[in-house]
N, C-alpha and C positions, 0 to 999 in steps of 0.2 A: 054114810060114807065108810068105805072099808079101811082099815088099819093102816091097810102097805100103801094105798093112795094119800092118805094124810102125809105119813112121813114122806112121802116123794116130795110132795107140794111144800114141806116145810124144808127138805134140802134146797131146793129150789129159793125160796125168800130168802133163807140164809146167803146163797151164792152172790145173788142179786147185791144184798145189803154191804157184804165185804167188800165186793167191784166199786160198787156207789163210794165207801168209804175212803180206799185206795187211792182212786180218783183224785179224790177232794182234798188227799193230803199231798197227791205231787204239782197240784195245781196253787196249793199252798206255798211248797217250797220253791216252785218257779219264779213265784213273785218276787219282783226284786224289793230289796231292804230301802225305804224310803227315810233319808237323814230327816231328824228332828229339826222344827222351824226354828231353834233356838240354836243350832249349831249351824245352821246356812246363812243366817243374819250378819252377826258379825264379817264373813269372807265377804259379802255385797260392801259391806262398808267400807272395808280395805279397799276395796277394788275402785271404789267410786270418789274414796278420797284423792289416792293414788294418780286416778285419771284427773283432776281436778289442777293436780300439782302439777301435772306432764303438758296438761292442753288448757288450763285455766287461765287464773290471772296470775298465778307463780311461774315465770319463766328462769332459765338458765343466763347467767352473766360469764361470761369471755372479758380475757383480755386481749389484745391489738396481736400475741403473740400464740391466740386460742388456747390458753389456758383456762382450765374452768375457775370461774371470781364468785360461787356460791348461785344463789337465785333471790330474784326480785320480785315484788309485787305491783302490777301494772295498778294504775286508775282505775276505781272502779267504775267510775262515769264515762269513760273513756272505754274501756277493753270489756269490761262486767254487763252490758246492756242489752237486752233482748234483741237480736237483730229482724229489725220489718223490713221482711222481704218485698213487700210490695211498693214501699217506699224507695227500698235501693233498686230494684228494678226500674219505677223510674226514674232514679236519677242516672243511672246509666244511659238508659234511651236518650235523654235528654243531653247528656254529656259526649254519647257517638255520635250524635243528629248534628249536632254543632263543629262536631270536629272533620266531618263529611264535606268534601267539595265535591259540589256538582259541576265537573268541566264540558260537561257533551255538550257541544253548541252545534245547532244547523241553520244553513238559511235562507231566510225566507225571499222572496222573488225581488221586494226591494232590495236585497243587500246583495244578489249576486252579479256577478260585473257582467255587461252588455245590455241587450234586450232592449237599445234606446233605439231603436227604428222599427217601425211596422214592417213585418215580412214581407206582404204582397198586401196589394189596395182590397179593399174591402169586398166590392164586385167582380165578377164579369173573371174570377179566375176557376169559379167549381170548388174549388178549396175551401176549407171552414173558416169561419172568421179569426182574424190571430190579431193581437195587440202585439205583442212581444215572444220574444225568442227565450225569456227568460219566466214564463209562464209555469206552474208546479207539472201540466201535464206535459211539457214537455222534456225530452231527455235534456240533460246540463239545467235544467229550470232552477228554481226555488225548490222548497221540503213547507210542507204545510203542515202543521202543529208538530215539528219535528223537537225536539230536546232542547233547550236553551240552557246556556251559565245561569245557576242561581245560588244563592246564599239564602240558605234557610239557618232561623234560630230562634231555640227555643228556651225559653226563661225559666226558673226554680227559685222559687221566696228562699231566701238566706237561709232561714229557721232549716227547711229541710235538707239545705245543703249540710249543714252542719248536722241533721239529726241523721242523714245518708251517710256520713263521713264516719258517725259513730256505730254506724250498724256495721260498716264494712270493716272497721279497726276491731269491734266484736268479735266478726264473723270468723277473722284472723286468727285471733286469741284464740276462739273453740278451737279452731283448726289443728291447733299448735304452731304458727308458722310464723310467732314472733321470737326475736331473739334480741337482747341488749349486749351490748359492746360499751366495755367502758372505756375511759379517753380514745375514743374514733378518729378526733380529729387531730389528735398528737401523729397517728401515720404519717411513715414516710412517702413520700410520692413517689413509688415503685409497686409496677404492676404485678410485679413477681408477690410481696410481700403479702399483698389483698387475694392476690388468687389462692395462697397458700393460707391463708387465713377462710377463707371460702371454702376450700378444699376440707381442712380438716372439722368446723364443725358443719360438716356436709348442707350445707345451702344449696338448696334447688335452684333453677332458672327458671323465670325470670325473678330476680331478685332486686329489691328498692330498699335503698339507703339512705336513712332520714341524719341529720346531722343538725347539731344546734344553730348552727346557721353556716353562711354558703362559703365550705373548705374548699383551700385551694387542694392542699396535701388530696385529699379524698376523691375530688375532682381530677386530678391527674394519676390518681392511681386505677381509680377505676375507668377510663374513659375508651382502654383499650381491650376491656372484660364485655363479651357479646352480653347481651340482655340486661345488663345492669343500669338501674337508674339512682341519681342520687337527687335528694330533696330535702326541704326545709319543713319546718313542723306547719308555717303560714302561707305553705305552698300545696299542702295534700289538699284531694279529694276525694271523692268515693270509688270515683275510675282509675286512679293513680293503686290507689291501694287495692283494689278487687285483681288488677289485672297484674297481680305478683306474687307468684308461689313461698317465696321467701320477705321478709320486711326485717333489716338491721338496724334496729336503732339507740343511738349512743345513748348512752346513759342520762348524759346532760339535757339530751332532747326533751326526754320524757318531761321533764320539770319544765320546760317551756311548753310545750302538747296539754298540760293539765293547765297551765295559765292561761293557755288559745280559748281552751273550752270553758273557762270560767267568766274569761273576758267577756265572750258572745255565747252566755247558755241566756 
């Protein structure tokens, strides 16, 4: 091979190997800076305590004048418990099914007024045979297999009622959509006072109001606030509490709500 060919061919590798090298160093600095797993650890932790404290078993305490009174720690048997969805599912089913009235009633050819005389005699008129006037295939007749009243109901062993009642007071807790109010039932009975109490620590609708037992004050303050319901701790159930975006309840309840569930665990 001649002299001046060598050197071309070796300009050539040369150009090639600089391109290559270039390359590999802006493709280098594109890469983004990936933080060590020892400085990303701790932020997860903040963040996951944090949320714990916000939508856990630590909730926020008000007074009757919505001042904040510190935070509280719910039951953990009570508010801390895995929620079985398939459990509470069907206690619900169970809980709408009973609360459902079936009022369609039709009826049937005995129950409709008339039809006590044979139309025409039997023979000798061309006509089809007829008993009565109140017949299903005639118009104004009877309804055959048509809707009737009935009261359906269906049962749930105690045990799950109580284990539904804990998944749905759970469910709550994660949610964050519990709040405690302490002395609840010292309120006056003025609806202005409860709504502005509602107002400022912003409670959603429909909102349920558990009380140590059954306020009159609370009763009359709330009873002209739309969607509001109030309740006793030996009055919930799984559908009472699933079917309310907010849940207030007094301070004192709680300590009667942890005896409920002790009484019957």
């Amino acid at each position: 091979m001649p002299a001046s060919k060598s050197r071309v061919l070796l300009k050539t590798r040369t150009k090639k190997t600089i391109a290559k090298s270039t390359k590999g160093k802006q493709r280098a600095q594109k890469k983004p800076s990936v933080p060590s797993k020892s400085s990303a650890i701790p932020e997860i932790k903040k963040q996951s305590e944090s949320k714990l404290k916000s939508t856990g078993l630590f909730v926020k305490v008000y007074d009757i004048s919505a001042k904040a009174a510190g935070t509280i720690k719910l039951p953990q048997k009570l508010f801390g418990v895995k929620v079985n969805k398939k459990l509470l599912a069907q206690a619900l089913h169970v809980y709408f099914t009973n609360n459902t009235t079936h009022i369609a009633h039709t009826k049937t050819r005995a129950e409709v007024r008339g039809g006590g005389r044979k139309p025409w005699r039997q023979k000798g008129t061309g006509n089809a045979r007829a008993g009565s006037k109140r017949s299903p295939l005639w118009v104004g007749g009877g309804i055959t297999f048509g809707p009737r009243t009935r009261k359906i109901t269906l049962d749930l062993p105690k045990k799950m009622k109580r284990a539904a009642l804990v998944s749905a007071l759970s469910y709550q807790a994660q949610q964050g959509n519990i709040t405690v109010i302490s002395n609840f039932e010292k309120i006056q009975p003025k609806t202005k006072i409860l709504a502005d109490l509602l107002k400022k620590i912003e409670a959603r609708k429909p909102i349920l109001i558990v009380t140590k037992e059954n306020s009159k004050n609370v009763n009359l303050a709330s009873r002209n606030i739309q969607n509001t319901r109030v309740e006793t701790p030996a009055n919930l159930n799984a559908q009472i509490v699933w079917n309310n975006q907010n849940i207030l309840i007094s301070k004192e309840a709680l300590v009667n709500l942890a005896k409920f569930r002790e009484k019957f665990a």
